[in-house]
Residue, then its C-alpha position, 0 to 999 in steps of 0.5 A: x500500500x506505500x509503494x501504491x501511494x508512494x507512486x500516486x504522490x509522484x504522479x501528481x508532482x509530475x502532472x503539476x509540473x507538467x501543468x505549469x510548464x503548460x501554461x508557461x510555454x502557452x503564455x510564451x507562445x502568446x506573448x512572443x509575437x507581440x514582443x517582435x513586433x514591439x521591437x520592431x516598431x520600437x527600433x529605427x530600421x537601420x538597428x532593427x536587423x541587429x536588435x532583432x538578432x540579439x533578440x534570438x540570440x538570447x532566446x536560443x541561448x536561454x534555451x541551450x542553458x536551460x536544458x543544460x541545468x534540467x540535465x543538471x538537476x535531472x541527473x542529481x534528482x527525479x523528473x517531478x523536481x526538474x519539473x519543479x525547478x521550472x515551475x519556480x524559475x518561471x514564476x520568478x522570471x515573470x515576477x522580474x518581467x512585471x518589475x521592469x518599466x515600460x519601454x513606452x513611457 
C-alpha cells in the first residue's frame, strides 16, 4: 500500500509540473509575437536587423542553458523536481518581467 501511494504522490508532482510548464510555454507562445513586433516598431530600421538578432540570440541561448541545468538537476534528482525547478524559475522570471518599466513611457 506505500509503494501504491508512494507512486500516486509522484504522479501528481509530475502532472503539476507538467501543468505549469503548460501554461508557461502557452503564455510564451502568446506573448512572443507581440514582443517582435514591439521591437520592431520600437527600433529605427537601420538597428532593427541587429536588435532583432540579439533578440534570438538570447532566446536560443536561454534555451541551450536551460536544458543544460534540467540535465543538471535531472541527473542529481527525479523528473517531478526538474519539473519543479521550472515551475519556480518561471514564476520568478515573470515576477522580474512585471518589475521592469515600460519601454513606452
Amino acid at each position: 500500500m506505500a509503494g501504491l501511494l508512494y507512486a500516486a504522490t509522484r504522479l501528481g508532482t509530475l502532472a503539476a509540473a507538467g501543468s505549469a510548464a503548460a501554461v508557461a510555454h502557452l503564455a510564451a507562445s502568446i506573448r512572443f509575437p507581440a514582443m517582435i513586433a514591439m521591437l520592431s516598431e520600437a527600433v529605427p530600421p537601420a538597428r532593427r536587423g541587429p536588435l532583432l538578432l540579439l533578440n534570438h540570440s538570447s532566446i536560443l541561448i536561454g534555451m541551450a542553458l536551460g536544458s543544460w541545468l534540467g540535465g543538471v538537476v535531472l541527473s542529481a534528482w527525479d523528473f517531478p523536481t526538474v519539473g519543479t525547478c521550472a515551475a519556480l524559475g518561471t514564476a520568478l522570471l515573470v515576477g522580474l518581467l512585471y518589475q521592469m518599466p515600460d519601454p513606452r513611457g
